[in-house]
N, C-alpha and C positions, 0 to 999 in steps of 0.2 A: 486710621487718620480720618477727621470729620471733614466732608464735603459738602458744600450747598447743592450741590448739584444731586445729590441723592434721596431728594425728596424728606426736606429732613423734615416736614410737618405734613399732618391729612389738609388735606384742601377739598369743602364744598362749592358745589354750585347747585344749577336748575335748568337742565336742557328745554329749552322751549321746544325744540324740536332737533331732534337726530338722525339726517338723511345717508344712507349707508351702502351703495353700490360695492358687490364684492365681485372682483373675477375671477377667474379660473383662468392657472395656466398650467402647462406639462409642468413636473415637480423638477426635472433636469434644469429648466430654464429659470430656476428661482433658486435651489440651492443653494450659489454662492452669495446671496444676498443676506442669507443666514449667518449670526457667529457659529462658532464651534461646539457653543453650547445646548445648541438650540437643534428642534429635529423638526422639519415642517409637518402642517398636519393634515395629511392627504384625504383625498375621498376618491375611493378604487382602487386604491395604489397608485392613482395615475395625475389625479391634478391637485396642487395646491392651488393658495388663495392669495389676493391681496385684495385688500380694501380701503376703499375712497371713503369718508365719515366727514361728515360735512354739518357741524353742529350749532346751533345757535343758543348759546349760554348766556344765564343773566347769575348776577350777584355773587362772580366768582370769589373766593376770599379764602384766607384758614379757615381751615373747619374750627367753631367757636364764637368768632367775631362776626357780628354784629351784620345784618344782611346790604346796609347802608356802604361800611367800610370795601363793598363789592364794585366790582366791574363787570359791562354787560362786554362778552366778547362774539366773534365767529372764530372758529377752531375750524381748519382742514386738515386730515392727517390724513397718511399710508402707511398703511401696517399690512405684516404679513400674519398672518397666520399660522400656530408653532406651538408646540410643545416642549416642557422643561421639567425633566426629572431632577426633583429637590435631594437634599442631604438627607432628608428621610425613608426616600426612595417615592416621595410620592409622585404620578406624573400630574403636573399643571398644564391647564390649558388655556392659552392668550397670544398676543400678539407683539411684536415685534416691529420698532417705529424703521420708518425710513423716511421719514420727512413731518414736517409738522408747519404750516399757516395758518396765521391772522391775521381779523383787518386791523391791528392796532397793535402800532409799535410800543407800547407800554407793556404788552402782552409778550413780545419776541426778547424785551430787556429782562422783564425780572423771570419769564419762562425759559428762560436759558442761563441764569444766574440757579436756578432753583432746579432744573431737570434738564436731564440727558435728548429732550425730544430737539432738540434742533429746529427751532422755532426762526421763519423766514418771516416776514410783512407785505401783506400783498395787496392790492386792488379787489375786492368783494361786492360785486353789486349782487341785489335779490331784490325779482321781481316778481309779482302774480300778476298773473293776465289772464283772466278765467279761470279754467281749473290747473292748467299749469303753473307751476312753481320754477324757473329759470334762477339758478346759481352757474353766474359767469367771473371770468377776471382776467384783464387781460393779460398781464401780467405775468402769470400763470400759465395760459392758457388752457384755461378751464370752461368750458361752458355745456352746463349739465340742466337737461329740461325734465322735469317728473310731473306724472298723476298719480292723485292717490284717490281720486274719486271714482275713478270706473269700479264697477262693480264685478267683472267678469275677467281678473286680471292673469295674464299667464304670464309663465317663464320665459326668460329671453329664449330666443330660437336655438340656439346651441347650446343653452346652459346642462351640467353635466348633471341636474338633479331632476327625480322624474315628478317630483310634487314640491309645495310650498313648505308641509310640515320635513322633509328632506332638506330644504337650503335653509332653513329654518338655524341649523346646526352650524352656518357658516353668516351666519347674520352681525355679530359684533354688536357694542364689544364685547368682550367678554373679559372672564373675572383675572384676569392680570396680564399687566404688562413687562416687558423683560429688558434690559439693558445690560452692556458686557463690555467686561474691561478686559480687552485683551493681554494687557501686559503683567496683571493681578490675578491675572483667571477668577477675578468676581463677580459673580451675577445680583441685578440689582433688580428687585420683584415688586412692582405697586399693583396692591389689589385694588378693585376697584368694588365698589358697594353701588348700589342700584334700586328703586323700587318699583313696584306695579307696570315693570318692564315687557310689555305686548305690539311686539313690532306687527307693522300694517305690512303688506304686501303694496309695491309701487308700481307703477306702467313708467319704463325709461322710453323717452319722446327721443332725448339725444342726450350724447354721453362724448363729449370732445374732452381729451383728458390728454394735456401735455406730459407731464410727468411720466406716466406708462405709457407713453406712445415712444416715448425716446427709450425706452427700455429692449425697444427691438422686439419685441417677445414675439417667438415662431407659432408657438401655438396658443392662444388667450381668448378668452370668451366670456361673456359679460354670463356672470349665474346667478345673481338676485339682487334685487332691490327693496330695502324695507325704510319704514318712518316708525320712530317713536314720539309722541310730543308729551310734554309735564311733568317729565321724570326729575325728582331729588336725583343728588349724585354724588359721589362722596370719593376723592383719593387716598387711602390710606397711606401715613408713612410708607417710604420706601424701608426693604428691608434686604441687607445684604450677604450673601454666602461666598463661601470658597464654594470654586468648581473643581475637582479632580485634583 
């Protein structure tokens, strides 16, 4: 049966800029956040990830038309981090939505008409004030301060990786996203396409982040921060399987 909500065309844009806080939590404590499909994708056996992506898009549209017929939006999402062994037996590796913001309700109508991300509308301000960059909302309660100008930038204090090219591997996005219908057992796979994709290393100032805070999580820790800016971007058709 044909759904809108399954991504039924590719969709470009243009990240102006891609700011991407990933944390680390014990893999017990994330689990059930997971479908049944899906198998988190650890580092040590011992922590999974979720990640804050906080993106700034211009000239969103079908892939096709015309770069006019776009909209410039903000995109916040939380994805987990996960793994999905296909009908071929191949395993993919991507991520897993658990929420999805914009500052623009034109963005949460026809982005939840057309995809499973669960698209809210929220309050987005961004500021520069020197070399900080501050993405706040109230709404949300989001308020996220970054550099990316220091030169000498380390891992957060308890991040669980012992270098940059290490967290490097948990940086997002990555090349597909996964959605599940549990009463169909169908899984539903958008790859994403990308180019000249070289995340920076960030300095987090502050990281107040409502969302996982309410998550209770016993053990979490902040493990990287990267920026991309000028990236093409491309969603391909969604594409659907049976699971099992």
């Amino acid at each position: 049966m044909f759904n809108l909500k399954n991504h039924p065309f590719a969709v470009e844009t243009h990240f102006e800029d891609s700011i991407v806080l990933t944390y680390a939590i014990a893999k017990e404590e994330l689990q059930d956040l997971v479908p049944e499909c899906l198998e988190l994708d650890t580092f040590d056996n011992k922590w999974a990830f979720i990640a804050l992506a906080m993106v700034n898009t211009k000239d969103l549209r079908p892939k096709g038309l015309p770069k006019f017929i776009g909209n410039d939006f903000f995109l916040i999402g939380y994805r987990v981090f996960v793994r999905y062994t296909d009908k071929r037996g191949k395993r993919l590796r991507g991520l897993y939505i658990l929420k999805s913001e914009t500052n623009k309700s034109k963005m949460s109508f026809f982005g939840n008409i057309f995809t499973h991300y669960n698209y809210t509308t929220t309050d987005i301000s961004i500021k520069k004030e020197n070399e900080n960059l501050n993405i706040r909302s109230e709404k949300s309660g989001l308020d996220v301060i970054v550099n990316s100008s220091k030169t000498d930038i380390h891992l957060p204090k308890q991040s669980p990786f012992s270098d940059w090219k290490e967290a490097r591997r948990f940086a997002g996005p990555l090349p597909f996203t996964f959605t599940y219908n549990e009463e169909s057992k169908e899984v539903l796979i958008i790859e994403g396409v990308r180019q000249n994709w070289k995340p920076k290393p960030l300095h987090v100032e502050k990281a107040m982040v409502k969302f996982i805070k309410e998550k209770d999580f016993k053990n979490i820790h902040l493990a990287n921060a990267f920026v991309v800016s000028n990236i093409p971007y491309c969603w391909k058709k969604g594409k659907k399987e049976q699971w099992k």
